[in-house]
C-alpha distance (Angstrom), angle and dihedral (degrees) to the residues before:
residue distance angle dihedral
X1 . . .
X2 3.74 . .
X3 4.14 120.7 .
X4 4.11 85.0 -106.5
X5 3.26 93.3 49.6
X6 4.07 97.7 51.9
X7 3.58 87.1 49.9
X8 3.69 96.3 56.7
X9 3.86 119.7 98.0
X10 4.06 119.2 -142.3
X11 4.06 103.7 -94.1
X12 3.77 87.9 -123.7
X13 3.87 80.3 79.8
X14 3.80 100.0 42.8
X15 4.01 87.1 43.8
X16 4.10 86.6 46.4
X17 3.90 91.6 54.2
X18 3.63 100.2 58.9
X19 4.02 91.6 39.8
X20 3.91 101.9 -97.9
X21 3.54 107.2 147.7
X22 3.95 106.9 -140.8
X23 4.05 95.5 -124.7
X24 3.92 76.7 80.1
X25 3.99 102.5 53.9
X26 3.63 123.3 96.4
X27 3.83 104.4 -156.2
X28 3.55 126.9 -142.0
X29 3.77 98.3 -176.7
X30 3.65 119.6 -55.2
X31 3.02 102.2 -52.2
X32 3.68 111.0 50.8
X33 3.43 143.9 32.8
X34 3.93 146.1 176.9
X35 4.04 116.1 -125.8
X36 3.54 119.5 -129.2
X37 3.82 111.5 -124.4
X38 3.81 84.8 -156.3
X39 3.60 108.6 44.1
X40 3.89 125.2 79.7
X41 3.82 116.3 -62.8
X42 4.14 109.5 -176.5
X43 3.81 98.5 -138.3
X44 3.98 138.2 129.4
X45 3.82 89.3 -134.4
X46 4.03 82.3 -120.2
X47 4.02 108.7 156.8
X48 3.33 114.1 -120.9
X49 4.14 125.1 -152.0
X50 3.71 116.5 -86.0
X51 3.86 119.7 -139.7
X52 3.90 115.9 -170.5
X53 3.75 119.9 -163.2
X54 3.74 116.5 -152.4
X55 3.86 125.9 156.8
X56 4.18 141.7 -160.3
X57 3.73 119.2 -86.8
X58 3.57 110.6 -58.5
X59 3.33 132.7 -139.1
X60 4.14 115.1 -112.5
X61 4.07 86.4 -81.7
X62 3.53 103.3 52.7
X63 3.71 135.2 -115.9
X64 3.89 102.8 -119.0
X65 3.50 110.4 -99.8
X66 4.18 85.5 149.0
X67 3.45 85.9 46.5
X68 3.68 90.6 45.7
X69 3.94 92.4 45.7
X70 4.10 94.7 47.4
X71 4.27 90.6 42.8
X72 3.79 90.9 42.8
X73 4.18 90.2 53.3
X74 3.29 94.3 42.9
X75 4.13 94.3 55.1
X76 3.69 89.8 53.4
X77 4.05 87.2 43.0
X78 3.67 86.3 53.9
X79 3.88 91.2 51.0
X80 3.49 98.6 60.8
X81 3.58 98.3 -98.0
X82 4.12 124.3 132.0
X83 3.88 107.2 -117.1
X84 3.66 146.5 140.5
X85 3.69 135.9 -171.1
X86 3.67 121.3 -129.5
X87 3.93 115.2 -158.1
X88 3.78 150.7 164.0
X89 3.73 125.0 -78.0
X90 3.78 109.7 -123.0
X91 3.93 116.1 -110.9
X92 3.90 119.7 -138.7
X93 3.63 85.6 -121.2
X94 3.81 111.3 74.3
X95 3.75 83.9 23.9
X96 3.73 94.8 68.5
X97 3.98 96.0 22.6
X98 4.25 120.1 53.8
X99 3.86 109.8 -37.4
X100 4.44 101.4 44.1
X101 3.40 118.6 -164.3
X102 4.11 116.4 25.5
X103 4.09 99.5 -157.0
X104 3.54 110.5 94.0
X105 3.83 121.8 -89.2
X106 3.99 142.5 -109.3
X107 3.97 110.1 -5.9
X108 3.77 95.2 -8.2
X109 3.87 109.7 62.2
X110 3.74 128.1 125.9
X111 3.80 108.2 -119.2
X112 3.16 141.7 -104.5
X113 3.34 79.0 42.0
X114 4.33 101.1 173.3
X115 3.54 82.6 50.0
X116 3.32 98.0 47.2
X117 3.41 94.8 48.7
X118 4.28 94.0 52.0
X119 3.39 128.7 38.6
X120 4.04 98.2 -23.3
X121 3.64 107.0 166.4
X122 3.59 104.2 -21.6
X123 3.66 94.5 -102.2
X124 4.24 93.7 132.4
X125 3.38 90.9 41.4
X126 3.54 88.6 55.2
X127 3.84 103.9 49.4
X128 3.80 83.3 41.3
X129 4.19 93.3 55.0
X130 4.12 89.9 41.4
X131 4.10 89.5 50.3
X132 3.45 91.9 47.0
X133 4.25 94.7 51.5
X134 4.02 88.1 57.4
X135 3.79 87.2 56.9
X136 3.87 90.9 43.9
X137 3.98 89.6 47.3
X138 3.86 89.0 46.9
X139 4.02 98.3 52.6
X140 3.71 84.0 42.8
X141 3.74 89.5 57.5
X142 3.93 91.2 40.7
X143 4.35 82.8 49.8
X144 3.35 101.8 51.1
X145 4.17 110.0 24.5
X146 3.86 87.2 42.8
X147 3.53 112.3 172.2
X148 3.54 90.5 30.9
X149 3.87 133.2 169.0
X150 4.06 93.2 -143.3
X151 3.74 105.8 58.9
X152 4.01 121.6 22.3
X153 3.92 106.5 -146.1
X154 4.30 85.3 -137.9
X155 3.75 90.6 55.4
X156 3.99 108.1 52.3
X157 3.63 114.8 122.2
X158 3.01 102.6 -173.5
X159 3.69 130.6 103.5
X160 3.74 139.7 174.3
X161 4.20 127.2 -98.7
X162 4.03 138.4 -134.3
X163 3.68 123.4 -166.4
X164 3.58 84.6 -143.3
X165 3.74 133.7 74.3
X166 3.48 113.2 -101.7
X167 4.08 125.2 152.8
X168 3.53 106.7 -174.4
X169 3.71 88.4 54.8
X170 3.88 82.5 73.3
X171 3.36 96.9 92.9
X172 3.34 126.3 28.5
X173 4.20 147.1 163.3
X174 3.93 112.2 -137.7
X175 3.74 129.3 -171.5
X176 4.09 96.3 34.8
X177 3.78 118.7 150.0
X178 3.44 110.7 56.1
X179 4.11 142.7 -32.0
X180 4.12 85.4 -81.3
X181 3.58 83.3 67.2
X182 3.68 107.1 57.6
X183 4.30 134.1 -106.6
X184 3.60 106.4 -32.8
X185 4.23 98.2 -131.5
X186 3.86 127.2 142.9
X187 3.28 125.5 -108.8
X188 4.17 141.0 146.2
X189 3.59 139.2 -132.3
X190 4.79 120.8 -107.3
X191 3.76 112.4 -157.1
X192 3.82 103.2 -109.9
X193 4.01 91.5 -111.2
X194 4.10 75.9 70.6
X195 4.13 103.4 48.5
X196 3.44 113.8 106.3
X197 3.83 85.4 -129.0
X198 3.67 86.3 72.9
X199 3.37 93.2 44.2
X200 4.19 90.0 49.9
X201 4.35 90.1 45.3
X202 4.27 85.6 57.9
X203 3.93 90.3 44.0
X204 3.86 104.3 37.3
X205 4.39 118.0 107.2
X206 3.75 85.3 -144.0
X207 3.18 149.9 -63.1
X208 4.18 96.5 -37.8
X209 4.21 89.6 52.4
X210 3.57 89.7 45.4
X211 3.53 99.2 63.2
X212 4.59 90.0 45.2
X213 3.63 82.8 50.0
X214 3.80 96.5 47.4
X215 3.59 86.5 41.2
X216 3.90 93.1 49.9
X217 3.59 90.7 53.7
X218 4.17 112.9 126.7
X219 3.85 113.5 -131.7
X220 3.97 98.2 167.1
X221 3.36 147.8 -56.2
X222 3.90 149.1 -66.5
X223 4.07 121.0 -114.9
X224 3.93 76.7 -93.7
X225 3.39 103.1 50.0
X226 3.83 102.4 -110.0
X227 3.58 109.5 137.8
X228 3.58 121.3 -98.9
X229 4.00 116.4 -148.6
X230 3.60 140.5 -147.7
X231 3.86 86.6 -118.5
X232 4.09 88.7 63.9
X233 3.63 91.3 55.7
X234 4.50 88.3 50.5
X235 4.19 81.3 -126.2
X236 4.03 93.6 130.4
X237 4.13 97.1 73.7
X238 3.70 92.0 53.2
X239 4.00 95.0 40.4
X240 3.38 93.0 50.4
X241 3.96 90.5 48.8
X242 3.58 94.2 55.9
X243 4.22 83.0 49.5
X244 3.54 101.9 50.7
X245 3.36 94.6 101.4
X246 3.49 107.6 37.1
X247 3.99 83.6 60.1
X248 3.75 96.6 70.6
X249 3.82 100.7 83.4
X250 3.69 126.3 -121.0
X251 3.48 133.1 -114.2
X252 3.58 132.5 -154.6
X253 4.06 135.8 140.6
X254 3.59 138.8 -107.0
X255 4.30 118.0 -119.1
X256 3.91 87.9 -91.6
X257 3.89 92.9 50.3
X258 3.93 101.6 -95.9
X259 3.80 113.5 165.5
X260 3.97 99.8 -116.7
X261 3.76 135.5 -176.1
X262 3.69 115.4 -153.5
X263 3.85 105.7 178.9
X264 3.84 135.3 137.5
X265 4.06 119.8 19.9
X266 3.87 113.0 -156.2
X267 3.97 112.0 157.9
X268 3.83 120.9 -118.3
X269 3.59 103.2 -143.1
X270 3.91 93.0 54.1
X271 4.14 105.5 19.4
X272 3.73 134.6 7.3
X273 3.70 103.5 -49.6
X274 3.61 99.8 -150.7
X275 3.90 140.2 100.9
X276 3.89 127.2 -110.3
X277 3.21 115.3 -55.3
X278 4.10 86.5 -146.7
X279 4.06 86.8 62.6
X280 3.85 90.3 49.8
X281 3.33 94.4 50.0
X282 3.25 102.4 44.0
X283 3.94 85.4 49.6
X284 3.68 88.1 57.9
X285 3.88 95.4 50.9
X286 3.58 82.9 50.5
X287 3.28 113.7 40.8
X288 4.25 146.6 42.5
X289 3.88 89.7 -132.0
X290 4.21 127.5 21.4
X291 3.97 105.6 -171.4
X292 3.79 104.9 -160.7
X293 3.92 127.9 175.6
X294 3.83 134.9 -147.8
X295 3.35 124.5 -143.5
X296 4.04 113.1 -106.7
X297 3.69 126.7 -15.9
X298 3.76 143.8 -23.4
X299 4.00 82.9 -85.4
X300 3.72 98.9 62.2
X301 3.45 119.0 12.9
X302 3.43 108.0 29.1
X303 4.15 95.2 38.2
X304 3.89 84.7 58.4
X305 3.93 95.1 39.1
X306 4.03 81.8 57.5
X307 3.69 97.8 35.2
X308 4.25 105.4 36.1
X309 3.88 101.3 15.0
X310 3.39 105.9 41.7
X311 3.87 91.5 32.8
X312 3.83 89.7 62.9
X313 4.04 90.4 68.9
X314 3.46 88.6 -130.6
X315 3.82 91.6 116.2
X316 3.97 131.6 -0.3
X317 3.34 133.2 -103.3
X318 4.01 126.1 -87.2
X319 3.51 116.3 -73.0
X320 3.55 88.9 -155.9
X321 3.99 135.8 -13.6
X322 3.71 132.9 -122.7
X323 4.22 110.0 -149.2
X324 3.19 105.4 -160.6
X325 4.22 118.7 -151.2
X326 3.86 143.3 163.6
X327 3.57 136.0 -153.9
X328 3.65 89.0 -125.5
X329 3.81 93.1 56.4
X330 3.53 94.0 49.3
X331 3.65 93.6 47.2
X332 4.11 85.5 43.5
X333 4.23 89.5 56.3
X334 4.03 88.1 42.1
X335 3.73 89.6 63.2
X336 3.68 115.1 -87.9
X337 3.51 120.4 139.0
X338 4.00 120.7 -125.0
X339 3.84 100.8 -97.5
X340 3.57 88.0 48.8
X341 3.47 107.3 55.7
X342 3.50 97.5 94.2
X343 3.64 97.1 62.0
X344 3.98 114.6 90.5
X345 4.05 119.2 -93.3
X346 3.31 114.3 155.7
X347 4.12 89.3 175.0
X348 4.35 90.9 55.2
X349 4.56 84.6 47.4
X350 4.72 76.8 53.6
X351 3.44 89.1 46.4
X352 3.43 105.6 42.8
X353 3.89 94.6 40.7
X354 4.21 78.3 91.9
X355 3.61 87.3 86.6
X356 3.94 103.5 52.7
X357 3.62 85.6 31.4
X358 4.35 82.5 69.8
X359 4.10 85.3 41.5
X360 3.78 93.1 53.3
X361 4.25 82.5 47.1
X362 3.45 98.6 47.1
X363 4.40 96.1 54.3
X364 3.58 80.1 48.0
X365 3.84 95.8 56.4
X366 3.83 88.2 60.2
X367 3.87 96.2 42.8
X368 3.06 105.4 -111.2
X369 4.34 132.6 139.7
X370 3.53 110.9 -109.6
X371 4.08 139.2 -166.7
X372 3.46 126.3 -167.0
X373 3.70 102.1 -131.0
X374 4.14 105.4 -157.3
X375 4.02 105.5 -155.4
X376 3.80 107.6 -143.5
X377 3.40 121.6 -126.5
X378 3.92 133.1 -173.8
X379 3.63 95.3 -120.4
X380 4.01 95.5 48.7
X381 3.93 113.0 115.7
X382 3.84 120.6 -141.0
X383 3.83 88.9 -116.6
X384 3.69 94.3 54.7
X385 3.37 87.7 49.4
X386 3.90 95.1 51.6
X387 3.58 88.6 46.9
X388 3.67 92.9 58.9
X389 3.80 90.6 45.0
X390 3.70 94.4 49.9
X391 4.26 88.6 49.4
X392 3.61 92.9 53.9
X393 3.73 92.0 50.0
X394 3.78 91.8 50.2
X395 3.70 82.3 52.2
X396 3.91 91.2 53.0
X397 3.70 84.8 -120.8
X398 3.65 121.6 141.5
X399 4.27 110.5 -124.3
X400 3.83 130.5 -172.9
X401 3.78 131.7 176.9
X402 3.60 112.8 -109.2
X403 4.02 116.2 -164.1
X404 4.48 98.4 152.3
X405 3.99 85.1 134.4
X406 4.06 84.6 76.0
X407 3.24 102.2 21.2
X408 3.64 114.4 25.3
X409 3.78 116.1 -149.9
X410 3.36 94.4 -11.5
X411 3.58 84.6 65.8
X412 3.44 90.4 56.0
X413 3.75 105.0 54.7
X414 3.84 94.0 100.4
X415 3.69 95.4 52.2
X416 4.02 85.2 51.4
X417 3.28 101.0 50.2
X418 4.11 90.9 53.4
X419 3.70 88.7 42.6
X420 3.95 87.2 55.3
X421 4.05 87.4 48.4
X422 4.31 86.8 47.2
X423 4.01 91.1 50.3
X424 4.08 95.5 43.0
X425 4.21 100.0 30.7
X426 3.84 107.8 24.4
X427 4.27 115.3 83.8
X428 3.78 113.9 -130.5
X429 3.53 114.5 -155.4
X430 3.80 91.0 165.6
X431 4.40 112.6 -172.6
X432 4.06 130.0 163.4
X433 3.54 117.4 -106.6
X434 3.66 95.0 -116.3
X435 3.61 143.9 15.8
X436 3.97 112.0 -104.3
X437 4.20 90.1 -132.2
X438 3.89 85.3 61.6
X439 3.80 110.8 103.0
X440 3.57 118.7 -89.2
X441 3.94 85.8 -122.8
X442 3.82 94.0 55.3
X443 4.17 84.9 46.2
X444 3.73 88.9 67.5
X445 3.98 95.1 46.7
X446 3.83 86.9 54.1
X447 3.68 99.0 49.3
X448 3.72 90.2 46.6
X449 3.69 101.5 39.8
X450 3.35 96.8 40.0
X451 4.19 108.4 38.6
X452 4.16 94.6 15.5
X453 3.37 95.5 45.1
X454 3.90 96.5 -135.8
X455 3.85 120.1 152.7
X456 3.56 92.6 -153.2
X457 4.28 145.5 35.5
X458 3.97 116.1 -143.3
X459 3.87 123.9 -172.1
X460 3.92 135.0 159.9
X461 4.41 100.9 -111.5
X462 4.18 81.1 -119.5
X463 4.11 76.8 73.2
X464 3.24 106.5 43.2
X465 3.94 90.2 46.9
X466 4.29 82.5 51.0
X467 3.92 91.4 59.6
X468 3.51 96.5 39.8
X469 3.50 99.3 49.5
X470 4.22 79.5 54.6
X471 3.76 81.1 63.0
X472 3.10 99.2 48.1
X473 3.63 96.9 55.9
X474 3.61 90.7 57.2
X475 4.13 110.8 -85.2
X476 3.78 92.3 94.9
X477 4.19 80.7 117.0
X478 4.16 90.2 59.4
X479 3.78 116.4 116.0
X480 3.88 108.2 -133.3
X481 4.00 136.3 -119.0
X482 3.64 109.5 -150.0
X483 3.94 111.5 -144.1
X484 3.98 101.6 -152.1
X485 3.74 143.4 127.6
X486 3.79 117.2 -55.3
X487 4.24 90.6 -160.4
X488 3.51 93.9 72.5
X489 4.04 136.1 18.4
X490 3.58 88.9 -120.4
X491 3.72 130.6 64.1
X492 3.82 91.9 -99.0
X493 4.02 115.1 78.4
X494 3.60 83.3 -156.1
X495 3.83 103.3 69.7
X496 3.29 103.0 70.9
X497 3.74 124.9 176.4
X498 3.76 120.5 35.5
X499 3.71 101.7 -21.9
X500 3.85 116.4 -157.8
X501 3.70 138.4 -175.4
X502 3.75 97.5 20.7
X503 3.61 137.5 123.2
X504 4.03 135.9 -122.1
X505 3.43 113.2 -122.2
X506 3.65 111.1 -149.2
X507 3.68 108.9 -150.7
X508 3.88 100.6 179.6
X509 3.72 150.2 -35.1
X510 4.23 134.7 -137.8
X511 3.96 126.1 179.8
X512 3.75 115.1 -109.5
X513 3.59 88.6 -164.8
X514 4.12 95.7 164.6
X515 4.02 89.5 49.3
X516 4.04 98.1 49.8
X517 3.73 93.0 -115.8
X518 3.70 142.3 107.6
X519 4.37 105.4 -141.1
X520 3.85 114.6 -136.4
X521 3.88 114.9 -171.0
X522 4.12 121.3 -160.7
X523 3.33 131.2 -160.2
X524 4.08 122.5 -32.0
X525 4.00 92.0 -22.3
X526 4.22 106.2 143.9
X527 3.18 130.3 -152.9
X528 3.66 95.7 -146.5
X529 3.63 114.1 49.7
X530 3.93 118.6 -146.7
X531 3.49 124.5 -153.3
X532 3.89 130.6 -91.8
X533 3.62 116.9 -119.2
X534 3.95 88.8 -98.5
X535 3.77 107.9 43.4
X536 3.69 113.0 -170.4
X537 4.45 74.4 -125.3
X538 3.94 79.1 92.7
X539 3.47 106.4 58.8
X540 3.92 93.5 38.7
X541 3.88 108.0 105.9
X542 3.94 135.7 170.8
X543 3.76 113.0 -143.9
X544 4.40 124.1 -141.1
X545 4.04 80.0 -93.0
X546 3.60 100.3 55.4
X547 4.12 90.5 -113.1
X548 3.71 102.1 143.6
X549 3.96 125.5 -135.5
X550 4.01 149.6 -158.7
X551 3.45 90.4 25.3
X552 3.52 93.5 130.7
């Protein structure tokens, strides 16, 4: 037995302290289990407070905001108070590529973390295996009803996904070698964290509204251009069969025996970037306080948490925000290059402070309280850390040391107590950005004027005709997911800081149809990540035993 595993507490116990009565747990082992979202859950239906963590552009690492999320619920666990965390499953693509393991770090992880971090409960492999039948079911339709007046070969959109990074899948020709072997078209592989399918198991009521979103889902269009959907081709019954499962959410613990759900994994800086809404609601029926995270910062994750998630009604908005920072991020957008950032400069953390300076302004555009959550690190000097305190409170914005990667909840005491002071002290006055009857066009000029900070929007007219062709066949009323860079709040990874004067660069745009949202893409962002020339793959080892290592 491993020292994680001797730690862990049977999930009868974590299920028990948040009032799910075990007739409703599906156990994978001891130490995890799916909830059913039909058995019998012992709660008063009362809503609990919602506390979304989101951060500052990171550097290529990270800057915690899991670790944040898991420290921060574990505090208020620790104070007596009835909470869970509700998180993103890890994909197999960051995990093996630049980042590793996706579960929190040091004395706040979510546990079992290895398994976590694989195969889990199937969930990926799921969305990846229903995604991949509505491709099957189109080429068979393109095979067989070939030339046909439903689905013109030139105009299918959709493509096939990997849990796995893989670039020269990007592009690809299908269908080659003879008429035995289908309609030779091109095409390309997403990573599943991508598919709308994901996107549609995080946004779906239950099992009912994920088969009319399934169904609703866009694969292409007709020889005159009205969209054809996954409903026309009867895919959505068998999709959602191979997804009933992976609906129920998942619930695990944290290291200090915090009820978590880990369910649904869609990236930020190229989908949704939050988990199901069915976990985090069913945290908030169950719970005083549900700590969820989104993926990236205030620019992607948490702009489409407010303006998607939230929007759909099927939770509320944030009662109050966590913004997550680090002294090496700052010192990383004031100009310091990556080997460097562990040496002390308090004048790079000044400089830098630009860029959370925009994050702290953006929560506030929707509303919403905010803390500035300042993740420790070893190398952090007290007078980089002063300076960082005494920014924020020039800013009016409230700032606590964070160090729950050494200490765990203790750690995060600080941060609690000014979350407690947000929640009770702080007016909300929460509002969307824009109005859903605006133009999808105008959408994108808010979001980037507004939260990127760009004076201008630039797209070839190809693009402009794509997205208003969308509207005119009837999803001018969509909000919109912007698919750009997470290094930088513009559409170039290079400018990093607080990056004025510059224009968005709108590269393309698809219908997500199923998900409720029109996709916008911006500059060089892929769908498909490859990976970097060290992939955390090569320090990831299984021992004689079956203990698994370099995860993290």
């Amino acid at each position: 037995m491993d020292k994680q595993e001797s730690q862990m507490k049977p999930i009868e116990e974590m299920a028990e302290k948040i009032g799910i009565d075990e007739s409703s747990l599906e156990k994978f082992g001891k130490y995890k289990a799916k909830v059913s979202l039909n058995g019998k859950v012992q709660s008063e239906k009362k809503r609990g407070k919602l506390i979304m963590v989101t951060g500052m552009s990171p550097t290529p690492a990270g800057e915690g905001k899991t670790t944040t999320a898991i420290g921060l619920a574990d505090a208020l666990n620790q104070s007596g108070e009835k909470v869970v965390t509700a998180l993103r499953e890890p994909s197999l693509g960051p995990v093996f590529g630049i980042k590793g393991g996706a579960t929190g770090g040091g004395r706040a992880q979510v546990v079992p973390s290895d398994e976590i971090n694989l195969h889990f409960t199937g969930d990926i492999h799921a969305v990846t295996a229903a995604h991949n039948l509505l491709t099957t079911m189109v080429d068979s339709h393109l095979h067989f009803d070939k030339p046909s007046a439903l689905l013109d070969v030139r105009r299918v959109s959709w493509k096939r996904v990997l849990d796995v990074d893989d670039r020269v899948l990007r592009q690809v020709v299908v269908g080659i070698g003879g008429p035995l072997r289908g309609i030779a078209r091109e095409s390309g592989f997403d990573i599943t964290a991508a598919s709308e399918v994901m996107a549609i198991l995080c946004l779906a009521n239950d099992l009912k509204d994920l088969k009319e979103k399934l169904g609703n889902i866009s694969v292409g269009y007709t020889p005159d251009l009205k969209p054809v959907f996954a409903k026309d081709l009867k895919a959505q019954g068998a999709m959602a069969s191979l997804l009933r499962d992976a609906l129920k959410p998942n619930l695990v613990q944290t290291m200090e025996g915090t009820p978590a759900f880990v369910h649904g994994g869609p990236f930020a800086n190229i989908a949704h970037g939050t988990n199901s809404v069915i976990a985090t609601r069913m945290g908030l029926n169950l719970a005083d306080y549900v700590i969820t995270e989104t993926g990236f910062a205030t620019d992607l994750g948490a702009e489409k948490f407010m303006n998607i998630v939230a929007r759909s009604g099927s939770v509320p908005s944030p009662d109050a925000c966590v913004l997550v920072a680090t002294i090496r991020a700052l010192k990383f957008h004031g100009g310091v290059s990556k080997d460097d950032l562990k040496v002390k400069n308090v004048e790079a953390v000044e400089k830098g402070f630009a860029n959370l300076q925009k994050h702290i302004e953006n929560i506030r555009l929707f509303g919403v309280p905010v803390v500035v959550a300042l993740n420790k690190f070893p190398t952090d000097s007290s007078a980089e850390i002063e300076k960082v305190k005494e920014l924020c409170q020039k800013e009016k914005a409230r700032v606590a040391l964070s160090d729950v990667f050494n200490k765990g909840g203790e750690g995060g005491m600080e941060l609690q107590g000014e979350l407690f002071k947000a929640i009770d002290e702080d007016e909300k006055n929460f509002q969307f950005l824009y109005p859903l009857d605006m133009s999808l066009l105008d959408k994108i000029d808010v979001v980037a004027k507004k939260v990127y900070g760009a004076s201008s929007v630039e797209m070839e007219g190809k693009i402009r005709r794509r997205i208003r062709r969308i509207e005119k066949n009837g999803f001018r009323n969509l909000p919109i997911c912007v698919a750009k860079t997470q290094k930088s709040l513009s559409g170039d990874d290079k400018a990093l800081g607080r990056p004025t004067d510059f224009s968005l660069i709108v590269t393309d745009a698809s219908l997500s149809s199923g998900a409720g949202f029109a996709v916008i893409y911006c500059g060089d962002i892929m769908t498909m990540p490859g990976l970097p020339r060290n992939p955390a793959a090569e320090r990831i080892d299984v021992s004689e035993d079956g203990t698994i290592t370099g995860l993290f």
